[in-house]
N, C-alpha and C positions, 0 to 999 in steps of 0.2 A: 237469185231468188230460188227457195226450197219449195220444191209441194210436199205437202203434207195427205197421203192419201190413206184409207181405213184398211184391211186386212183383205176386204172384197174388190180395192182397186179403188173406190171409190172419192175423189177429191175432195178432202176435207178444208183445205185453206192453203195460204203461202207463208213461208218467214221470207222476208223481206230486209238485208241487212243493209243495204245500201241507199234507202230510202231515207233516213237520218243518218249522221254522225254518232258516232258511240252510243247506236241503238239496234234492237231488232225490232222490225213489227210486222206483228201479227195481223196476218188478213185472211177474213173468212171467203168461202167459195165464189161468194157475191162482189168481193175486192173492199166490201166493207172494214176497215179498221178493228180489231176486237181487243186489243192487246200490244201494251207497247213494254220493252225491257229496257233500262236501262242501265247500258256495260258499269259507267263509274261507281254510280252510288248502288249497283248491284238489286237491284228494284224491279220489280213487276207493276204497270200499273194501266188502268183503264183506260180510253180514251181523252174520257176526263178529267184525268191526272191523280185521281183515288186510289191510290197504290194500297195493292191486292197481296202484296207480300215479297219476302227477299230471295234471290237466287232468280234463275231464268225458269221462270214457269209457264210463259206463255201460248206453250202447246198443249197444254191444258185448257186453254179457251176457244180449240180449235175443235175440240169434240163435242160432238152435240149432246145434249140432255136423253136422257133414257127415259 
């Protein structure tokens, strides 16, 4: 498991590779799920399963809103 923290040190979330099989996932501060990647078909996709786009993007859902 990765942390993921902001510039000020601040904990932004984990990747998590070993939670699934040929996946990463993405988990916010809270251990809430935000974001899951999927190695084969090369997929980013929601919780629930509404795939957000191609390639590993998932740490992009690790940063909060501005």
């Amino acid at each position: 498991m990765q942390e993921i923290r902001d510039r000020n040190g601040h904990l932004l979330g984990h990747l998590d590779d070993k939670a699934l099989s040929n996946a990463i996932v993405a988990r916010n501060r809270l251990g809430h799920i935000v974001a899951v990647y999927d190695i084969p078909s090369n997929t980013t996709r929601l919780p629930n399963g509404h795939m957000v786009g191609y390639g590993n993007t998932i740490a992009a859902f690790l940063v909060p809103d501005r």
